[in-house]
N, CA, C and O of each residue as an XYZ file, in Angstrom:
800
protein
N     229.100    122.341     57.832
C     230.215    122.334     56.878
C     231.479    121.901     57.607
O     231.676    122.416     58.708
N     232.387    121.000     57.126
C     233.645    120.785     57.204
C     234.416    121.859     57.842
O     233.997    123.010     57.965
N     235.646    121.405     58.273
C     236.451    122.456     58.088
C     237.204    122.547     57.161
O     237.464    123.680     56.755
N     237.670    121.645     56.660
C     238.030    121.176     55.039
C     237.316    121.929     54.639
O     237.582    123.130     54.663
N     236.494    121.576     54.282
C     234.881    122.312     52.982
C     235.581    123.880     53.459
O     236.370    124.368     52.650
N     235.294    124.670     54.768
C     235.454    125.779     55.345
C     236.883    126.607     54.352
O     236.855    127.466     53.471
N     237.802    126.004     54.881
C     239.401    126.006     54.282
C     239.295    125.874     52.950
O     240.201    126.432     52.331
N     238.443    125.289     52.268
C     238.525    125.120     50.541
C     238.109    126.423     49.978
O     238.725    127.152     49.201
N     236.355    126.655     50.792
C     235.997    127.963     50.308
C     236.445    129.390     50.364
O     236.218    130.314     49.582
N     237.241    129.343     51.643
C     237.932    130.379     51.886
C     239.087    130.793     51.332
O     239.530    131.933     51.479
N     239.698    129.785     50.589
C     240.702    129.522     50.085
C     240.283    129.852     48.503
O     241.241    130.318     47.887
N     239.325    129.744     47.876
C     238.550    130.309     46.679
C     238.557    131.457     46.830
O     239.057    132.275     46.057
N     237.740    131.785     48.332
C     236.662    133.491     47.774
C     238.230    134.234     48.070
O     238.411    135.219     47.355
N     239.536    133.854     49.149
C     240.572    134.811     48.641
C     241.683    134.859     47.093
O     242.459    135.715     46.668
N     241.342    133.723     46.677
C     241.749    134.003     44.837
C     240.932    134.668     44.195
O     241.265    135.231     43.152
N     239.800    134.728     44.651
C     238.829    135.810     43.495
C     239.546    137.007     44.285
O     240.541    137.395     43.673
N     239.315    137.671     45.441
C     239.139    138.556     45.653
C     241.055    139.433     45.589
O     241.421    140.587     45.814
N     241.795    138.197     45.185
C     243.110    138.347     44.463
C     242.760    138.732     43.013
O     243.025    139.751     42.375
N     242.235    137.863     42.755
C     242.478    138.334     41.159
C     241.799    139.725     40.737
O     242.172    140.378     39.762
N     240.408    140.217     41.881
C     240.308    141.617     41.434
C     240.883    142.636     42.044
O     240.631    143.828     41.867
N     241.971    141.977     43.057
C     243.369    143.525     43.226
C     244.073    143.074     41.871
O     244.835    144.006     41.612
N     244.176    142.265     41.042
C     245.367    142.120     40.461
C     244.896    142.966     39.567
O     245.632    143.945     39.440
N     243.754    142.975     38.752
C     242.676    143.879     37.670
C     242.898    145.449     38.272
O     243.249    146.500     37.736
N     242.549    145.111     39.537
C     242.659    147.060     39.829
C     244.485    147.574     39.801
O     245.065    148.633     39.562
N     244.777    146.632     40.059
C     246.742    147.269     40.038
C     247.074    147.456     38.596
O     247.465    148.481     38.038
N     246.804    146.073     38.011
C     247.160    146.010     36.446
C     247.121    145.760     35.476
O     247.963    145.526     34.609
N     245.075    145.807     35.572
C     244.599    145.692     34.330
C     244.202    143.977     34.161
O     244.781    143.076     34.767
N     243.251    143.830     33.338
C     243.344    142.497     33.202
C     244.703    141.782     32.484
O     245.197    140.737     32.905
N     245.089    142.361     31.601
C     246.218    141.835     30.772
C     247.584    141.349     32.011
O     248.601    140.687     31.806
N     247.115    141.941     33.190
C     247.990    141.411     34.571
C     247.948    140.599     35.349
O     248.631    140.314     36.333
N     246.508    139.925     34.564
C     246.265    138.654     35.978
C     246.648    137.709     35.100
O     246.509    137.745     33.878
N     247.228    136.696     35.884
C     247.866    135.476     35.376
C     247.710    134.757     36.638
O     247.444    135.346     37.685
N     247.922    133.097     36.531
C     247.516    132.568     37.553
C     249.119    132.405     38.355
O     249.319    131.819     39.419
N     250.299    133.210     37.372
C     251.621    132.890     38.386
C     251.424    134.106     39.333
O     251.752    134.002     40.515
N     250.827    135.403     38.779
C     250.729    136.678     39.514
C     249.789    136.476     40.668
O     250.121    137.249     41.567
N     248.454    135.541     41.103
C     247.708    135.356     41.784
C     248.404    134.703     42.565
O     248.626    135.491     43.484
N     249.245    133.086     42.952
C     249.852    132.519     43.050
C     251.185    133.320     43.919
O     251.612    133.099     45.053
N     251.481    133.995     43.220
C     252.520    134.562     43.987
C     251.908    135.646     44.967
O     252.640    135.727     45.953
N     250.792    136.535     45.050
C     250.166    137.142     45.763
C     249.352    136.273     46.715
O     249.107    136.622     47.869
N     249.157    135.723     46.457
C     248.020    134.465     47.590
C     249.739    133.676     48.702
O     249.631    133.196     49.831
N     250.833    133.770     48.057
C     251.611    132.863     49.023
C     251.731    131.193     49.023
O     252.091    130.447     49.933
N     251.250    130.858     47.526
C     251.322    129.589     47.347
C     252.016    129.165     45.916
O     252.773    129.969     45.373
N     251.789    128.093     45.414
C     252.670    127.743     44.232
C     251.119    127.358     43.293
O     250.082    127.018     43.863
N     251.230    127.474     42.058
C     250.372    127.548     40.587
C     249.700    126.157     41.223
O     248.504    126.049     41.489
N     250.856    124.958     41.442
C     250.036    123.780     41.371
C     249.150    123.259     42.940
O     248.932    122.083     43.231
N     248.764    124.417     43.750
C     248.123    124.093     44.981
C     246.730    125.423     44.185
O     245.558    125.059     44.282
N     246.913    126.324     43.733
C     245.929    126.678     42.961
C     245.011    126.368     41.989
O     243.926    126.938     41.876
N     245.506    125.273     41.114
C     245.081    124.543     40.561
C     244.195    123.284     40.894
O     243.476    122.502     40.271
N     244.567    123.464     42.053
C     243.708    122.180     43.198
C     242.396    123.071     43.222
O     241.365    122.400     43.261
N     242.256    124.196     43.209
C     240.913    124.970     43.721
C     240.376    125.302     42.269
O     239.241    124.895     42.024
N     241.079    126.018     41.236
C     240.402    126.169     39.673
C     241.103    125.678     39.183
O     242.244    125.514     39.615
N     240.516    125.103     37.685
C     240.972    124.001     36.894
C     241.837    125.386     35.906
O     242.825    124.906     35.350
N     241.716    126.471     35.688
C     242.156    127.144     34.723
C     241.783    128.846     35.269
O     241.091    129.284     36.189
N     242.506    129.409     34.342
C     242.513    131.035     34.426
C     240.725    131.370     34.474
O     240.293    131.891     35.502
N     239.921    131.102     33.530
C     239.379    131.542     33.185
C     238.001    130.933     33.889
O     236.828    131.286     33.766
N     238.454    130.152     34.470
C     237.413    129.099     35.446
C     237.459    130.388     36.633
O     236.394    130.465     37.246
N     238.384    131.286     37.006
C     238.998    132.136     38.373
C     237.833    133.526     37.793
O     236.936    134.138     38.373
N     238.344    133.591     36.533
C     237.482    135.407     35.714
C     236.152    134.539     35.844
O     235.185    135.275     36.035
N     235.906    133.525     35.809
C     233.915    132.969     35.575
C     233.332    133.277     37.271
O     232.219    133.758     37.480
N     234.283    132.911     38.363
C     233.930    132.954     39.257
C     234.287    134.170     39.853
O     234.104    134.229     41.069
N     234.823    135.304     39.209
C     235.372    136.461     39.615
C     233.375    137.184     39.265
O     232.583    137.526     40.142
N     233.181    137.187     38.033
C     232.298    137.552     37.768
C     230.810    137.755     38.609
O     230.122    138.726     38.926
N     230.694    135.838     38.832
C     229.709    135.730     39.905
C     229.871    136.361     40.869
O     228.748    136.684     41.258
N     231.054    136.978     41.899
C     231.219    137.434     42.454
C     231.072    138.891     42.606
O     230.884    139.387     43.717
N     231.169    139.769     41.267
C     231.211    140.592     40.957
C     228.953    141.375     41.073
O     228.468    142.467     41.368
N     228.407    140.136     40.685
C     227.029    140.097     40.992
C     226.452    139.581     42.133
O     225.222    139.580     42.071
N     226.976    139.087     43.281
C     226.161    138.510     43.905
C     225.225    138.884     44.379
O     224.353    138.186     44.897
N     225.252    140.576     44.240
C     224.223    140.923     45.897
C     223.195    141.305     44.824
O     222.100    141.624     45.288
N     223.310    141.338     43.530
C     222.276    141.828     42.795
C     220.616    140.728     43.045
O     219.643    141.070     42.372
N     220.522    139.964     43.641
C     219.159    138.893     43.654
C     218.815    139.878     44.914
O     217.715    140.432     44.896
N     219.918    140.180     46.269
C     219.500    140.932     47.124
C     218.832    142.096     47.491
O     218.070    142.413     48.405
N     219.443    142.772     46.302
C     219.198    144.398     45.726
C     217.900    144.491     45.369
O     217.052    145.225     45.876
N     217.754    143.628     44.369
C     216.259    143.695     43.425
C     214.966    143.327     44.309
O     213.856    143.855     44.239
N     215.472    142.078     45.331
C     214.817    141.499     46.646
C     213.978    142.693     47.241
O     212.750    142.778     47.250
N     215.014    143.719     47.805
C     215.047    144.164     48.775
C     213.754    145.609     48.074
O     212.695    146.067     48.501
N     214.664    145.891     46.777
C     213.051    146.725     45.969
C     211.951    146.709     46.250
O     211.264    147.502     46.894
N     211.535    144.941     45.330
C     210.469    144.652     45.704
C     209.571    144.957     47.085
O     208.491    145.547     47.059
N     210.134    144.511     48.143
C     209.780    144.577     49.712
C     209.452    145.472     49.822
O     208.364    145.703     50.351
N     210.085    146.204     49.463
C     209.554    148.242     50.499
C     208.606    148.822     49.257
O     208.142    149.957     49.370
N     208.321    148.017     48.056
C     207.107    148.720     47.335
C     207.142    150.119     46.977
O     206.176    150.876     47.077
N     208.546    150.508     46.462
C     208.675    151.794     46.452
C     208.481    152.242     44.828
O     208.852    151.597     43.848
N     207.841    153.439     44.847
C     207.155    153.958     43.212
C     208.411    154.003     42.457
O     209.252    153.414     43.137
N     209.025    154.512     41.153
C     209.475    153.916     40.149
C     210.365    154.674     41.014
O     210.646    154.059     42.043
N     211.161    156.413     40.850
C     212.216    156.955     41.350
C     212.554    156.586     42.751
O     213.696    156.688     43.199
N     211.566    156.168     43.411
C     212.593    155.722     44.629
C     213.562    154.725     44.322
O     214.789    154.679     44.403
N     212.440    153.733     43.848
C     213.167    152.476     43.662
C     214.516    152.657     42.985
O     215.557    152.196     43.453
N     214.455    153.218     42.079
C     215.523    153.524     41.218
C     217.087    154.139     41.604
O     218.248    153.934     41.249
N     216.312    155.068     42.608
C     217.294    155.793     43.787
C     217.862    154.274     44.762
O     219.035    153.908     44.836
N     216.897    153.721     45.299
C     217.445    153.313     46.153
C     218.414    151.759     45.310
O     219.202    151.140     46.024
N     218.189    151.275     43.679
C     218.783    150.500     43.136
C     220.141    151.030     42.847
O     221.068    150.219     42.849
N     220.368    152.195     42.615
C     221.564    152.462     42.339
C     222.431    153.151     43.202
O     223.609    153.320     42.890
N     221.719    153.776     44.803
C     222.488    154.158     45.809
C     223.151    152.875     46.543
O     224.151    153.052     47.237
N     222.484    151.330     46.358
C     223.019    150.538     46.759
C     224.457    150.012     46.346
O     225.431    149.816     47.073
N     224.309    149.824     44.860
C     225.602    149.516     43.871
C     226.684    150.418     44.263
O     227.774    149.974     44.622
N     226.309    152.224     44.183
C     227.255    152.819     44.643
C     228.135    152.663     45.668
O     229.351    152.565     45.499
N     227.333    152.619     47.212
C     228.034    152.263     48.245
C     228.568    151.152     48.066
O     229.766    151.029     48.323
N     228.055    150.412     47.737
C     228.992    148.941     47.710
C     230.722    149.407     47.141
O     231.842    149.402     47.650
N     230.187    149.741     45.949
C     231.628    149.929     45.074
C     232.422    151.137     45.625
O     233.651    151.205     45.658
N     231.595    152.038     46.032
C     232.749    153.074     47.259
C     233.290    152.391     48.647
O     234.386    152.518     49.192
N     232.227    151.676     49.001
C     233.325    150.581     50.063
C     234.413    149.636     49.551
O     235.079    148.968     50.342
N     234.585    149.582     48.294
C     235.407    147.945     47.984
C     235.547    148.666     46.584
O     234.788    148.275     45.698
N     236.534    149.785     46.266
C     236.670    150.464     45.238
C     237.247    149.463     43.804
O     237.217    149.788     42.617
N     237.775    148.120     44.450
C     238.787    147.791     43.853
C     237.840    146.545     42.708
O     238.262    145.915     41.738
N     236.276    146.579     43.426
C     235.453    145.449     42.580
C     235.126    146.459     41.138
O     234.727    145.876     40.130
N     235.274    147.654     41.112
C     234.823    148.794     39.768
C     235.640    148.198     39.223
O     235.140    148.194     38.098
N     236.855    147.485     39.096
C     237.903    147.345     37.842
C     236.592    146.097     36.556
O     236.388    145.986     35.347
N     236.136    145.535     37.691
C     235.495    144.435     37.126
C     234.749    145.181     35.384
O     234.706    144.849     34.200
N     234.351    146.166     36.143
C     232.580    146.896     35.121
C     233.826    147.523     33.935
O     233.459    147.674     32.770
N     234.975    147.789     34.243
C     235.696    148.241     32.722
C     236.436    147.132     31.804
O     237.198    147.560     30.937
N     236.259    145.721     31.941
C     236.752    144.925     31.542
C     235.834    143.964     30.784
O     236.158    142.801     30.542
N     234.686    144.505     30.427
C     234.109    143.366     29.624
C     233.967    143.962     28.301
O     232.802    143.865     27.915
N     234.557    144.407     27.664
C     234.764    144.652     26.231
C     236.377    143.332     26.016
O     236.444    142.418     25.194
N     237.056    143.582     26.689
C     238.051    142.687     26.625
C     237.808    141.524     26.642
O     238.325    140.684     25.905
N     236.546    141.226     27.946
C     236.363    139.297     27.894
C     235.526    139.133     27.021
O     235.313    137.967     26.687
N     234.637    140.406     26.240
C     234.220    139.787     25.374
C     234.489    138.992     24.427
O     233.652    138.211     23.976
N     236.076    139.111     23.860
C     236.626    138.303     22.943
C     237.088    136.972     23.313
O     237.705    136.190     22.589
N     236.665    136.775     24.714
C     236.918    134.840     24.859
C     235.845    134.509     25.222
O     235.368    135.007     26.241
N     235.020    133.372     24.326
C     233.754    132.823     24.267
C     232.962    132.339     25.633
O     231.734    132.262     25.674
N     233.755    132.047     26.655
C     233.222    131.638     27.917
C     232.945    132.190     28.316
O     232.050    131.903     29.111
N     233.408    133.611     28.210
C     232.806    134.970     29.000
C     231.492    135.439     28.831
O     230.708    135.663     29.754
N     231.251    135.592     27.542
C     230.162    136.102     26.694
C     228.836    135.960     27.326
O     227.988    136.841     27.460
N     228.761    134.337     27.811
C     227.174    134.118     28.276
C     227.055    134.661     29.566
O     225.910    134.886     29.959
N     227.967    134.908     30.281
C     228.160    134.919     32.197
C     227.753    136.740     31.892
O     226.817    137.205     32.544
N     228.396    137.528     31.041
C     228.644    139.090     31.204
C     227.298    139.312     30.281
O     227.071    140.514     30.141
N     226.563    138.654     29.766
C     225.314    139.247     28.939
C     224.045    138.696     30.347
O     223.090    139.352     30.765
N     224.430    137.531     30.718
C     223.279    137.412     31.872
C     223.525    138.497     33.249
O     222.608    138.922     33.952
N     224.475    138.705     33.365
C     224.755    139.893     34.413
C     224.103    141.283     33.913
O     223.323    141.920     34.621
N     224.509    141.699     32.590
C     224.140    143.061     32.209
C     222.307    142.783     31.742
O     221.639    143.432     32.547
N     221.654    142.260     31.024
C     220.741    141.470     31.088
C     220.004    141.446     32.105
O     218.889    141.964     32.047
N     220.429    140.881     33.181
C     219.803    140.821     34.648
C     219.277    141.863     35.460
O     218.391    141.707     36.300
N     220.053    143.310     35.085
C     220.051    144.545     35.881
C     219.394    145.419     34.780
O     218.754    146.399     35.163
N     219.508    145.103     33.137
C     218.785    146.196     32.739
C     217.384    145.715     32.433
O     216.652    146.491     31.818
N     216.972    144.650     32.753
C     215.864    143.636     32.937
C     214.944    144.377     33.791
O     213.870    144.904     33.501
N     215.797    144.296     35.307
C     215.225    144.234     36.521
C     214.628    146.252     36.251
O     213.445    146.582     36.327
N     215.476    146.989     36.033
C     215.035    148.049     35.710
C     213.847    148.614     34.881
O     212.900    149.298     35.269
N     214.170    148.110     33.535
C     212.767    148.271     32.523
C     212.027    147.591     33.289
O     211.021    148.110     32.806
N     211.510    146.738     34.224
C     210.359    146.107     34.954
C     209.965    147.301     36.061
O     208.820    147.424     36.497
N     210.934    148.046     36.397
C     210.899    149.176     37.808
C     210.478    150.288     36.998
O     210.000    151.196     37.678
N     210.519    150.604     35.172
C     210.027    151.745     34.689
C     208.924    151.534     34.638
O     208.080    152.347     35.015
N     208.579    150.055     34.019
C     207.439    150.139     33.351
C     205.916    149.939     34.597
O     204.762    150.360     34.531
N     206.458    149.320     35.368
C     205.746    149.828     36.583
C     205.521    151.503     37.054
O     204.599    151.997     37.703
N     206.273    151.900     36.687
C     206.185    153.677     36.655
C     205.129    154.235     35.498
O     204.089    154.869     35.678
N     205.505    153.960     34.724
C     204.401    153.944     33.553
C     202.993    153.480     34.297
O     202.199    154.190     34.914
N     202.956    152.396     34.099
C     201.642    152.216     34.809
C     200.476    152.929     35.989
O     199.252    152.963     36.118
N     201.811    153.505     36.797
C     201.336    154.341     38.194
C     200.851    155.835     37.327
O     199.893    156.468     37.772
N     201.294    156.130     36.576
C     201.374    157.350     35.490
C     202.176    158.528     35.985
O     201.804    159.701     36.015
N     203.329    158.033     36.367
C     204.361    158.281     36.953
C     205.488    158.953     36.236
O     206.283    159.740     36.750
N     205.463    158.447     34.651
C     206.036    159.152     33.333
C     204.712    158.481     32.577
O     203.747    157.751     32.803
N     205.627    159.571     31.070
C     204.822    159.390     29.587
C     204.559    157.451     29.625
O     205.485    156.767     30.061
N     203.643    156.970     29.281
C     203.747    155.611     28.601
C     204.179    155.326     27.394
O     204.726    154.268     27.085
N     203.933    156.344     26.588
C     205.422    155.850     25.324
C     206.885    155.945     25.907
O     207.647    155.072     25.492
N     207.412    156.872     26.814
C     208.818    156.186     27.382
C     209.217    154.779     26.808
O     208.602    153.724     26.967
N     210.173    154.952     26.232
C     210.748    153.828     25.950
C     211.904    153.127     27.308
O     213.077    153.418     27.543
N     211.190    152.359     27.840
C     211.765    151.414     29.334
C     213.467    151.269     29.016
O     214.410    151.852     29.551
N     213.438    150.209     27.877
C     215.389    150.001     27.471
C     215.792    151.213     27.274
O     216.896    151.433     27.771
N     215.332    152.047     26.758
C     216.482    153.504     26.280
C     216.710    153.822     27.693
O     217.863    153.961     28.101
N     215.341    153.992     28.746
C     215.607    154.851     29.936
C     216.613    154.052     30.941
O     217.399    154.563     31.738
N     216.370    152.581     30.683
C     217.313    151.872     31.078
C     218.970    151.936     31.048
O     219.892    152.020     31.860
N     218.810    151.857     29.824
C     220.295    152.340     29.189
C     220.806    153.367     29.385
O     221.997    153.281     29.684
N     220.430    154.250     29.346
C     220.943    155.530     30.297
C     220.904    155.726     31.366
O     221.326    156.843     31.668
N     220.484    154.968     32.366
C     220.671    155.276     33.613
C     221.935    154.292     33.782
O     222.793    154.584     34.615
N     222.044    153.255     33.085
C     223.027    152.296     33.569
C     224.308    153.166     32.643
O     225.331    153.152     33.328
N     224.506    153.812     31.470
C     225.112    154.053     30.882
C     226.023    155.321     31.916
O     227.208    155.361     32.244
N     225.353    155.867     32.089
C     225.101    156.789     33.426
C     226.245    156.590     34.634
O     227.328    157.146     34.812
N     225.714    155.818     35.196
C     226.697    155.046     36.072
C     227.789    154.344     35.931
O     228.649    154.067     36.766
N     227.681    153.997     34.519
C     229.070    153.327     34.238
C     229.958    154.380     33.731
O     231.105    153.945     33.836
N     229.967    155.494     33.258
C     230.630    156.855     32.519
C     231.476    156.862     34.073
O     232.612    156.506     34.385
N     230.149    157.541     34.978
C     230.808    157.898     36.273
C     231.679    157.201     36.993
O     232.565    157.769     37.631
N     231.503    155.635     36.972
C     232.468    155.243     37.481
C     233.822    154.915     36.595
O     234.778    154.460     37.222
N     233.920    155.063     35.580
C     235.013    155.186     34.719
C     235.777    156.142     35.367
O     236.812    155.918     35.995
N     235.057    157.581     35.143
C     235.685    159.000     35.449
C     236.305    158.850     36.912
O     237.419    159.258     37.241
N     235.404    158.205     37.716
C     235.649    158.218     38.686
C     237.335    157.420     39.536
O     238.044    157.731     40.493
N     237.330    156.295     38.489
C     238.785    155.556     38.998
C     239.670    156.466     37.801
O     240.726    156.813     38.330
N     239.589    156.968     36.360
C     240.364    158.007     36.034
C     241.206    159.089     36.893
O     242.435    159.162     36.870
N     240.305    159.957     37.691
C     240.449    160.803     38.482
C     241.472    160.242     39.793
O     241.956    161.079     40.554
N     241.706    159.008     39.951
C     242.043    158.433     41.078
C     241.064    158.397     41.981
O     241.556    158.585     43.094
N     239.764    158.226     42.036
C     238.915    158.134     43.080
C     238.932    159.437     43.912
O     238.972    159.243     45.127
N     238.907    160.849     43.467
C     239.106    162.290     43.946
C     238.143    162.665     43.857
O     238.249    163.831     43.478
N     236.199    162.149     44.087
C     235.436    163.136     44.247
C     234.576    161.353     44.719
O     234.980    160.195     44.614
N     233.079    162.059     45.315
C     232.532    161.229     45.779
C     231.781    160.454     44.664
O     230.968    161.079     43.983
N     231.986    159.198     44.442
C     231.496    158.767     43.664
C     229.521    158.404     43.448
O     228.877    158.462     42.400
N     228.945    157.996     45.061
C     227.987    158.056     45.205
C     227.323    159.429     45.106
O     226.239    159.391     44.524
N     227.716    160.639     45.535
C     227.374    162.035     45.482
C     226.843    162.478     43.924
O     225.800    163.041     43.592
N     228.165    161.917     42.976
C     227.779    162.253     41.676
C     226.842    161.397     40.713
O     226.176    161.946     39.835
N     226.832    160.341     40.876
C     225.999    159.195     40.453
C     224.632    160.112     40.961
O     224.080    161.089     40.455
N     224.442    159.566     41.819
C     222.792    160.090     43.076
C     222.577    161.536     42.097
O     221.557    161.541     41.408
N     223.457    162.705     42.015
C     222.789    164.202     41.461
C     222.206    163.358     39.745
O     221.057    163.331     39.306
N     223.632    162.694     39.033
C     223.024    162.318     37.875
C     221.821    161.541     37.393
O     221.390    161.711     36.252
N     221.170    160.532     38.403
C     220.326    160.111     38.172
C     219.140    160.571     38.195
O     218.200    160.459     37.408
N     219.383    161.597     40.087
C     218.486    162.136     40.050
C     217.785    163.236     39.155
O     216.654    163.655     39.405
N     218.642    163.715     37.971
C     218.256    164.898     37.013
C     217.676    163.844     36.033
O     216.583    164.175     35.575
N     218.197    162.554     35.573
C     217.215    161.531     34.706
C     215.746    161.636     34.731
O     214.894    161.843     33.868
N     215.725    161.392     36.203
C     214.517    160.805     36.772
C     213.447    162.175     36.826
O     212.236    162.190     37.043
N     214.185    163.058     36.604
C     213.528    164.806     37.327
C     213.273    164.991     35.214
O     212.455    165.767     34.720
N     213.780    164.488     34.766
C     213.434    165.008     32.932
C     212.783    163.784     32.882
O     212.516    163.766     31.681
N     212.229    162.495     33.436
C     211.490    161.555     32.882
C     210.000    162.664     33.516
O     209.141    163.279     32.883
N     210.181    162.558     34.592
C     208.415    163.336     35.390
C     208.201    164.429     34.852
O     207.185    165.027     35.204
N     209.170    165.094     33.736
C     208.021    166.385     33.258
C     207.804    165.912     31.733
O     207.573    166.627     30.758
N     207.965    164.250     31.804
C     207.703    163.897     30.370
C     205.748    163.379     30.469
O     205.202    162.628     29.660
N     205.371    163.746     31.132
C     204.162    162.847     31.770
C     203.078    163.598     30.898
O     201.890    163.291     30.990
């Protein structure tokens, strides 16, 4: 790679990773590309050299917001672990991540908002899609092992575990980030997973 090329990309991944301090300070209704712009140390029209528009910055904020998820699901697979591990170890990953880099959670409370601009729509249904996908595939493999009931319904159990995690991390930036966020996630799932095995 260039050093150009080098300097371009780097020069991207710090506007994304601007625009999600700007979301955690002040909301989406706060990012604007003069507010990024003026936080990055440059002028609108050297930003514009890198995204064509606002919303070209939230498309690539997003991707960003998923990347490690191909890794995560990767990494499942590999260690062959029965349905609750896996499950444990799918969502102890997300946690730490987002307790290291508190400021990427603003992302997960903002898609009721992008839902109302059409470009968003396809990027935030293949993300949510992607993870409650990858899950009902990690139940229903549980099912199979006879691990829970086989009528379990996979999406409901899905949906609540993700529903789950997203409550908590709501509460969790509510609170100002004042209790461990992985600690409480990990007990909540683990009581999911402890009322799916006496469904058997």
């Amino acid at each position: 790679m260039s050093n150009n090329a080098s300097k371009f990309l780097h020069r991207k991944e710090n506007v994304i990773l601007t625009a999600i301090e700007i979301i955690d300070d002040l909301g989406i209704q706060g990012l604007s590309t003069r507010e990024i712009a003026k936080r990055q140390g440059i002028s609108e029209g050297t930003l514009f050299r890198h995204f064509k528009s606002k919303n070209e910055i939230v498309l690539d904020m997003l991707d960003y917001f998923s990347k490690y998820d191909s890794d995560i699901f990767q990494s499942v697979k590999l260690k062959g672990l029965k349905m609750k591990e896996a499950i444990v170890f799918l969502v102890d990953s997300y946690v730490t991540y987002y307790e290291n880099y508190p400021a990427i959670t603003a992302v997960t409370q903002i898609y009721g908002v992008l839902l109302s601009e059409p470009d968003f729509v396809d990027r935030i249904k293949s993300i949510l899609c992607s993870r409650k996908n990858f899950l009902k595939d990690v139940i229903e493999e549980g099912k199979k092992a006879g691990e829970i009931n086989p009528e379990v319904d996979s999406g409901i159990v899905a949906d609540i575990i993700i529903g789950t995690f997203g409550n908590i991390c709501l509460e969790w930036r509510l609170n100002g980030r004042n209790f461990s966020l992985r600690s409480k996630t990990l007990m909540a799932i683990n009581m999911i997973l402890g009322g799916l095995s006496r469904l058997k």
